[in-house]
N, CA, C and O of each residue as an XYZ file, in Angstrom:
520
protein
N     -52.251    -18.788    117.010
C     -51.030    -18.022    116.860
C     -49.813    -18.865    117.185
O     -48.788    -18.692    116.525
N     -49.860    -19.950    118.356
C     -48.915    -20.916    118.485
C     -48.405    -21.371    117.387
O     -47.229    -21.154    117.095
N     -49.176    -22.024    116.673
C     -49.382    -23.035    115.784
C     -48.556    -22.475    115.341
O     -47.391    -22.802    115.568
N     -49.010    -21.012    114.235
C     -48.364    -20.133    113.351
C     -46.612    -20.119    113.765
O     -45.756    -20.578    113.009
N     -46.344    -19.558    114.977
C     -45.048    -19.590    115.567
C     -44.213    -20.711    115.377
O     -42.987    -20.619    115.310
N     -44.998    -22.026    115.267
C     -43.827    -23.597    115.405
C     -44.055    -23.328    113.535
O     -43.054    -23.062    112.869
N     -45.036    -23.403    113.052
C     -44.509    -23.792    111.763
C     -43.918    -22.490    111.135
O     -43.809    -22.731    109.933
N     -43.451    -21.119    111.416
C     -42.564    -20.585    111.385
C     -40.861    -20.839    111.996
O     -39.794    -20.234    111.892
N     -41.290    -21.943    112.586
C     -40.123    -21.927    113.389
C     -39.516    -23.157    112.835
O     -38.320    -23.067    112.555
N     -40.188    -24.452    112.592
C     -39.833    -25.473    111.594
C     -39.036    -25.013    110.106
O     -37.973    -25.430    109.645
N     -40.005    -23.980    109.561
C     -39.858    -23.701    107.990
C     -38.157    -22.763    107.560
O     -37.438    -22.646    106.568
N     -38.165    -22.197    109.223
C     -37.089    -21.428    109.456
C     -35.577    -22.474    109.834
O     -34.386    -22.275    109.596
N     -36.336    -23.673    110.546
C     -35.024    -24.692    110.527
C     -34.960    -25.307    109.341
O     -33.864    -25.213    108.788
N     -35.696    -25.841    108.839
C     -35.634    -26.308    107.264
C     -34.644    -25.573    106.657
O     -33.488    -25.863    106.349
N     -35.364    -24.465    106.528
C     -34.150    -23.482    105.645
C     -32.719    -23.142    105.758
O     -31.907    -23.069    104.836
N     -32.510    -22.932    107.103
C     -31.152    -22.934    107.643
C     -30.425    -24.361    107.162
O     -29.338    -24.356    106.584
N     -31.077    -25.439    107.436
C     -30.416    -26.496    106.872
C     -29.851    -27.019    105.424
O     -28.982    -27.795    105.028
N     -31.035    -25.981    104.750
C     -30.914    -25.921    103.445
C     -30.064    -25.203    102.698
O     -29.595    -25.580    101.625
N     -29.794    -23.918    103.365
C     -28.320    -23.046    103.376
C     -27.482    -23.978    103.479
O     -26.910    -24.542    102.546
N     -27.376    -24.176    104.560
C     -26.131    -24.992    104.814
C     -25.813    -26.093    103.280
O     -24.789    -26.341    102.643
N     -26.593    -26.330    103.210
C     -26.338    -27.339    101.800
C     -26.005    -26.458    100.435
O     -25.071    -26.866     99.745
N     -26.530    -25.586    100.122
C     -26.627    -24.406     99.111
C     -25.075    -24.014     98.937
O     -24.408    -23.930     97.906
N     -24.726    -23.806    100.262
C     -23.339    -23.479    100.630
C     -22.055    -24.231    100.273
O     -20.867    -23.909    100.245
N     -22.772    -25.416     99.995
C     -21.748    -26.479    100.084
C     -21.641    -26.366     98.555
O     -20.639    -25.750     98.191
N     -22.382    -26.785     97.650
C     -22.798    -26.788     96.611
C     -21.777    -25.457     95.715
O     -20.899    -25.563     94.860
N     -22.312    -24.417     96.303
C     -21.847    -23.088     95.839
C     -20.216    -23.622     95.988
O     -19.432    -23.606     95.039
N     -19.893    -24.060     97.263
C     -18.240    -23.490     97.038
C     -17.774    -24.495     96.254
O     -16.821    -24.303     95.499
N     -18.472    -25.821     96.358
C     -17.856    -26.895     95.050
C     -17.646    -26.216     93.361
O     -16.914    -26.617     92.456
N     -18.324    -25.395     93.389
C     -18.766    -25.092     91.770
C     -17.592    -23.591     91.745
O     -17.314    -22.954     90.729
N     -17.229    -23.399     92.714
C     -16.302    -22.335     93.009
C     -15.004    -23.008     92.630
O     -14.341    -22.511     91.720
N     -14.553    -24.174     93.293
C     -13.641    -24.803     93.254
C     -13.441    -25.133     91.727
O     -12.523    -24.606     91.099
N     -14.260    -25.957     91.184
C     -14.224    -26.280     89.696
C     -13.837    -24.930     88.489
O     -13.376    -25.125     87.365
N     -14.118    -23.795     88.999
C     -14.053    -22.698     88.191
C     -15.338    -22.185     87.785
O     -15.414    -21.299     86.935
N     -16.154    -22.590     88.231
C     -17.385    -21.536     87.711
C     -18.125    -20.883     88.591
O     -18.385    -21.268     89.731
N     -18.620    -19.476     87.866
C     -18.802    -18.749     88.080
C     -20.231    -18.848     89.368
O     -21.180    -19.588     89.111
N     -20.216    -18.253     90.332
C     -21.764    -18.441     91.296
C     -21.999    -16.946     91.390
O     -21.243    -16.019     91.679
N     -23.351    -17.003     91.038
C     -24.088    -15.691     90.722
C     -24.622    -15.081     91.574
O     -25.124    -15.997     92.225
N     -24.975    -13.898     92.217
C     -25.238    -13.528     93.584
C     -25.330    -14.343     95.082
O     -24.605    -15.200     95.586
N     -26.244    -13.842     95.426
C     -25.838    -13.783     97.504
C     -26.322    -15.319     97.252
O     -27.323    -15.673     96.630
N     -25.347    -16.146     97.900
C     -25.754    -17.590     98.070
C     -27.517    -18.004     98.974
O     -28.241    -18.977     98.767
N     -27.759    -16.675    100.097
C     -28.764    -16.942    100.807
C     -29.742    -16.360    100.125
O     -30.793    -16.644    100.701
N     -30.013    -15.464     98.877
C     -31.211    -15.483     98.931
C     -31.085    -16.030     97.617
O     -32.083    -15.885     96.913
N     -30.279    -16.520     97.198
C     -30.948    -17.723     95.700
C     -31.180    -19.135     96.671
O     -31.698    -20.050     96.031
N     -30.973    -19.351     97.651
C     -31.104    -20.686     98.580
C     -32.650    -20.033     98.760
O     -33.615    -20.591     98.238
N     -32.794    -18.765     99.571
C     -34.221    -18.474     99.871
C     -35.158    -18.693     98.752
O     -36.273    -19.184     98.929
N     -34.681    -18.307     97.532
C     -35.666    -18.676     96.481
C     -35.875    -19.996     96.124
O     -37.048    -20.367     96.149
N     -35.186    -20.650     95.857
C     -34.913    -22.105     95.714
C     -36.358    -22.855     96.904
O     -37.362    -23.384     96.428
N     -36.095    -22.708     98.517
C     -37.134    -23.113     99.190
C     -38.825    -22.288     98.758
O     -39.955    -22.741     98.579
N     -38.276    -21.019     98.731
C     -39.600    -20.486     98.344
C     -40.402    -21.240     97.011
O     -41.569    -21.631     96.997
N     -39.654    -21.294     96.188
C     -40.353    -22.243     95.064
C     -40.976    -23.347     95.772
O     -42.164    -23.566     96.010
N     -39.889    -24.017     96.069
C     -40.498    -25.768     96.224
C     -41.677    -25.573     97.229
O     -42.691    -26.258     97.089
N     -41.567    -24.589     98.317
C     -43.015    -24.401     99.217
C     -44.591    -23.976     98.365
O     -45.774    -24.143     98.664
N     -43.944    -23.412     97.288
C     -45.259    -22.521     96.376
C     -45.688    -23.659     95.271
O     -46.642    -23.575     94.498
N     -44.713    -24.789     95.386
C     -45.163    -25.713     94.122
C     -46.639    -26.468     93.963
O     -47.047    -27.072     94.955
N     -47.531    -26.461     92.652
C     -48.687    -26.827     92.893
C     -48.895    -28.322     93.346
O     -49.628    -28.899     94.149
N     -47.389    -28.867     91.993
C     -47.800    -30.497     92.399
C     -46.724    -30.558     93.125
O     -45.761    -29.998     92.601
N     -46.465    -31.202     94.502
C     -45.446    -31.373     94.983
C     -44.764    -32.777     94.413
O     -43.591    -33.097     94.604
N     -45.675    -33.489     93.726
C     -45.018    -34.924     93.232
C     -44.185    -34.644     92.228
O     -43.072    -35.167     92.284
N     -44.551    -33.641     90.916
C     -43.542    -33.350     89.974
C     -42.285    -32.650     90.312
O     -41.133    -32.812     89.912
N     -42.834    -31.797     91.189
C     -41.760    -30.472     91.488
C     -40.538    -31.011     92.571
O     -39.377    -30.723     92.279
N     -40.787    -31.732     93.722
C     -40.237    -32.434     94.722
C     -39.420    -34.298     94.533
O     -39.920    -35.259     93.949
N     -38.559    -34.252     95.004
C     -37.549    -35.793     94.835
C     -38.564    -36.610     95.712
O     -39.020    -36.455     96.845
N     -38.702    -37.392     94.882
C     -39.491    -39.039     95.411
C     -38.466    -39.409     96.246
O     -37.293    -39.066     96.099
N     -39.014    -40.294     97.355
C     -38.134    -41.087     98.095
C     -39.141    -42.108     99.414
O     -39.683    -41.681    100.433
N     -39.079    -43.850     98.759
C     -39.579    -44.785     99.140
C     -38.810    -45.128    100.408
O     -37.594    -45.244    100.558
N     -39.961    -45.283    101.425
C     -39.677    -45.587    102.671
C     -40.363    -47.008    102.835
O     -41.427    -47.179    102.240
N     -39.795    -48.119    103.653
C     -40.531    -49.390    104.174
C     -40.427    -49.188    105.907
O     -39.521    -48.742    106.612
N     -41.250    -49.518    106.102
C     -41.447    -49.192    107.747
C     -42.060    -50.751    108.245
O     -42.639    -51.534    107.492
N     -41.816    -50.941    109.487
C     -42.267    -52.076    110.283
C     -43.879    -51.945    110.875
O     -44.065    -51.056    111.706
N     -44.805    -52.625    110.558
C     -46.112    -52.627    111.096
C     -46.393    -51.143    111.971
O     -47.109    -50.243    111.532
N     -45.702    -51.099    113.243
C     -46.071    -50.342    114.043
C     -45.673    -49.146    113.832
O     -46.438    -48.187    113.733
N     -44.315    -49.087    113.734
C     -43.982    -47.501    112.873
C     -44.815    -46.907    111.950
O     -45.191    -45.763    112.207
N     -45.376    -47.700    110.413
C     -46.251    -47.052    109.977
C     -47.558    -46.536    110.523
O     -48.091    -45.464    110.237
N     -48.046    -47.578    111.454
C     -49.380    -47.434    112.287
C     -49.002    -46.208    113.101
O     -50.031    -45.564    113.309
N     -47.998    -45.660    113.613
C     -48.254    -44.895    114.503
C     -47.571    -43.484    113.607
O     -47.702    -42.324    113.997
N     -46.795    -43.917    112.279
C     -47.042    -42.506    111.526
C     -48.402    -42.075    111.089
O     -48.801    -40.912    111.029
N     -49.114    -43.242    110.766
C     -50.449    -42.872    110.434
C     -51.326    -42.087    111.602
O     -52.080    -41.132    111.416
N     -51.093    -42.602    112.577
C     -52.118    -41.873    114.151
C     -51.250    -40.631    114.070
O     -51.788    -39.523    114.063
N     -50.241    -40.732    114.023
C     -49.947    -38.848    114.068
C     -49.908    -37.948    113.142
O     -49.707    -36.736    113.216
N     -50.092    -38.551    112.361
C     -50.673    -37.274    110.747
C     -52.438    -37.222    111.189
O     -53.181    -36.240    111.221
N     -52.646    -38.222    111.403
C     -54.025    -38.294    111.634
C     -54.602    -36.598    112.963
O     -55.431    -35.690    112.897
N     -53.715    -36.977    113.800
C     -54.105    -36.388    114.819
C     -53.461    -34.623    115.115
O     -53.892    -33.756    115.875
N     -52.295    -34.608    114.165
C     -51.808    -33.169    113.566
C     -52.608    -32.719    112.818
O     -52.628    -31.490    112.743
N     -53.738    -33.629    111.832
C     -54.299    -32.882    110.993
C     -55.765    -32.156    111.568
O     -56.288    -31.109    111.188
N     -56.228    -33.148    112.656
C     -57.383    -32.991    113.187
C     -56.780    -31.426    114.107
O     -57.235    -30.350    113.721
N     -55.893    -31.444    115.144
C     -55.829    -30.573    115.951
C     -55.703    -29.369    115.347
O     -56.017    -28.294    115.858
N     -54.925    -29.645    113.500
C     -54.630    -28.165    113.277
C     -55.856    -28.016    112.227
O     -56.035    -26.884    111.778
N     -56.380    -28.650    111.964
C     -57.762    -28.305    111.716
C     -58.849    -27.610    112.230
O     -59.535    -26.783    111.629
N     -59.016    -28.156    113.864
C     -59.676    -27.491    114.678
C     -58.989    -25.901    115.082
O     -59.595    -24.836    114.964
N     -57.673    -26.061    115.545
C     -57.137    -24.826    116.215
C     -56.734    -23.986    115.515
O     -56.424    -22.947    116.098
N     -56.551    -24.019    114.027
C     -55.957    -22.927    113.058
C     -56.387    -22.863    111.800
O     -55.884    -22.145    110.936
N     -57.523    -23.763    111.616
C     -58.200    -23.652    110.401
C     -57.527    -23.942    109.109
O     -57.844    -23.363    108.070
N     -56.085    -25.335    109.223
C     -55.203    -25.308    108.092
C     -55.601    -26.516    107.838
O     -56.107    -27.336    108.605
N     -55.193    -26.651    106.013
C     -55.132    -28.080    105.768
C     -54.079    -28.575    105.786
O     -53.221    -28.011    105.107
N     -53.820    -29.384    106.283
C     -52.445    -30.262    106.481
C     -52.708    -31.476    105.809
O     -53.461    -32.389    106.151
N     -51.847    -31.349    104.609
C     -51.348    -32.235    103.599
C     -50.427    -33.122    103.733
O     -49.273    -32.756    103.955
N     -50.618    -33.904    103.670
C     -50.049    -35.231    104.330
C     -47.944    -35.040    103.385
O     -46.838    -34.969    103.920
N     -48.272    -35.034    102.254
C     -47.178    -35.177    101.518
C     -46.248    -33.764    101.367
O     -45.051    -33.727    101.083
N     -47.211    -32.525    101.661
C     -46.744    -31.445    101.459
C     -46.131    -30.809    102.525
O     -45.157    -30.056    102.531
N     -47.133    -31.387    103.818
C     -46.932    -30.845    105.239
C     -46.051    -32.043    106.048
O     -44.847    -32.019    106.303
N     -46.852    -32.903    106.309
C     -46.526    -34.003    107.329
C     -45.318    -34.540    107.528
O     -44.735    -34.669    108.604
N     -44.795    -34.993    105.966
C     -43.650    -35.752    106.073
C     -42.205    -35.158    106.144
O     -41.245    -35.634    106.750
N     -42.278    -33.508    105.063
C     -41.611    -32.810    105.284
C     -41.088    -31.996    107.205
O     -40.087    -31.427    107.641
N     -42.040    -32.286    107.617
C     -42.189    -31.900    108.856
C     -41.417    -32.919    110.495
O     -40.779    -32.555    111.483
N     -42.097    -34.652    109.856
C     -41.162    -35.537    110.571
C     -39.969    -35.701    109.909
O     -38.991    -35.910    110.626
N     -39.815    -35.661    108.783
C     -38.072    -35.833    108.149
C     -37.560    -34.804    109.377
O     -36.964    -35.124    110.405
N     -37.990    -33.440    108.934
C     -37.379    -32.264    109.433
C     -36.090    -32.343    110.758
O     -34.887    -32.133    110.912
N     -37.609    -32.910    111.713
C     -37.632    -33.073    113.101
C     -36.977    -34.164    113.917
O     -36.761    -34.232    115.127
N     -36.664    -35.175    112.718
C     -35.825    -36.633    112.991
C     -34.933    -36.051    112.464
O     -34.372    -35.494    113.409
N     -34.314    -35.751    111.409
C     -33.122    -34.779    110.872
C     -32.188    -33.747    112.344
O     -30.990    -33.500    112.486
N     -32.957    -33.513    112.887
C     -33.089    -32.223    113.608
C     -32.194    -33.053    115.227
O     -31.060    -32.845    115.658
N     -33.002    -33.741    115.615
C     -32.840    -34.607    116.351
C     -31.838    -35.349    116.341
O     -31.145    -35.339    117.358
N     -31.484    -36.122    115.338
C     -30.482    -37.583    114.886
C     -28.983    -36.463    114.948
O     -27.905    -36.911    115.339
N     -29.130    -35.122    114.539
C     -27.662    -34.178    114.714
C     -27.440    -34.426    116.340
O     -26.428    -34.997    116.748
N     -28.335    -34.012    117.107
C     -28.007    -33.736    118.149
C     -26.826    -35.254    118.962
O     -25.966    -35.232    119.843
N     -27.449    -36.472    118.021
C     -27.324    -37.719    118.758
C     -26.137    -38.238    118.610
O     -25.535    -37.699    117.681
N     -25.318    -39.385    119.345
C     -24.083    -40.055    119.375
C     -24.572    -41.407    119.169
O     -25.624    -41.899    119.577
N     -23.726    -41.890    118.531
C     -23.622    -43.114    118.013
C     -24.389    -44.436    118.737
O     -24.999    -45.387    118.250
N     -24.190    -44.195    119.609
C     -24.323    -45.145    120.668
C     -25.996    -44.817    121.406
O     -26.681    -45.662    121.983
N     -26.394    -43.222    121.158
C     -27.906    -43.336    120.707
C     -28.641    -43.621    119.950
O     -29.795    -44.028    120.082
N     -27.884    -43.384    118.835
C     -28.469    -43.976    117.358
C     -28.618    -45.483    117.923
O     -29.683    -45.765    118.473
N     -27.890    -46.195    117.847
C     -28.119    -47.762    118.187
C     -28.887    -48.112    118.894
O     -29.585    -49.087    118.615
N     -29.063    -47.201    120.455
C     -30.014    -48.026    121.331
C     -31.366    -47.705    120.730
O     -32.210    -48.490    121.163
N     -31.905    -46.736    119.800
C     -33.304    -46.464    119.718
C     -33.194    -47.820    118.556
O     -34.013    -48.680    118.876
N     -32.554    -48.129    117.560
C     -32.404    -48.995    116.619
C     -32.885    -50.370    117.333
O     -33.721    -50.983    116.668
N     -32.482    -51.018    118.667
C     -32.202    -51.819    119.479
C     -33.931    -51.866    120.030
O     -34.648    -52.845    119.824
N     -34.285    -50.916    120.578
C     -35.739    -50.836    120.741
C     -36.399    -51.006    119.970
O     -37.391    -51.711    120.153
N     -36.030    -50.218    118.339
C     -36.669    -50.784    117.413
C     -37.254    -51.820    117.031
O     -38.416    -51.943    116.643
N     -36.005    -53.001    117.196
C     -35.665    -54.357    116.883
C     -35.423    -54.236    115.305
O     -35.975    -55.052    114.567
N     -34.562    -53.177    114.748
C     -34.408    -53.088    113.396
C     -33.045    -53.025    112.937
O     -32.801    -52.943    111.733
């Protein structure tokens, strides 16, 4: 039931974030003169609802190539690895690496990097060595 609760609670920040963008979008097309067709939040709600219900997420979803340093990838790999095992065991889900996983650390580094100042951004960069 945990489980259920965070990835309700992820899918629910996703979305909010995704408003927020919907929003932006909408009032640009406002500005230009055209017309925007009902409630901005639930054509945004539909919009996520699709892309969550999509079969192939490769056709339906924006590509986007990442290069990572030895250890970063190694230790994205141990934690998809080990999200998939725990929520395997504890909730009986499949966790899809491309559908679930990545959408999930974007999310959460997204989520995070708002909270941060400049000068945090750099020192984790600095640890990095990147």
């Amino acid at each position: 039931m945990a489980d259920e609760d965070t990835t309700n609670e992820v899918q629910n920040r996703v979305a909010q974030r995704f408003d927020s963008d919907t929003s932006s979008e909408q009032s640009s097309s406002t500005e230009r003169g055209e017309a925007v067709s009902g409630d901005s939040e639930s054509a945004s709600s539909r919009d996520i609802q699709k892309a969550q219900k999509a079969k192939n997420v490769k056709k339906a979803w924006n590509a986007t190539s990442i290069y990572l340093p030895d250890d970063l990838d190694t230790k994205l790999s141990t934690a998809y690895k080990r999200a998939d095992l725990q929520l395997s065991e504890d909730a009986d889900i499949s966790f899809k690496k491309t559908r679930h996983y990545y959408p999930v650390v974007i999310a959460l580094g997204l989520e995070r990097m708002e909270n941060m100042e400049s000068k945090e951004i750099m020192e984790v960069m600095e640890e990095l060595s990147v």
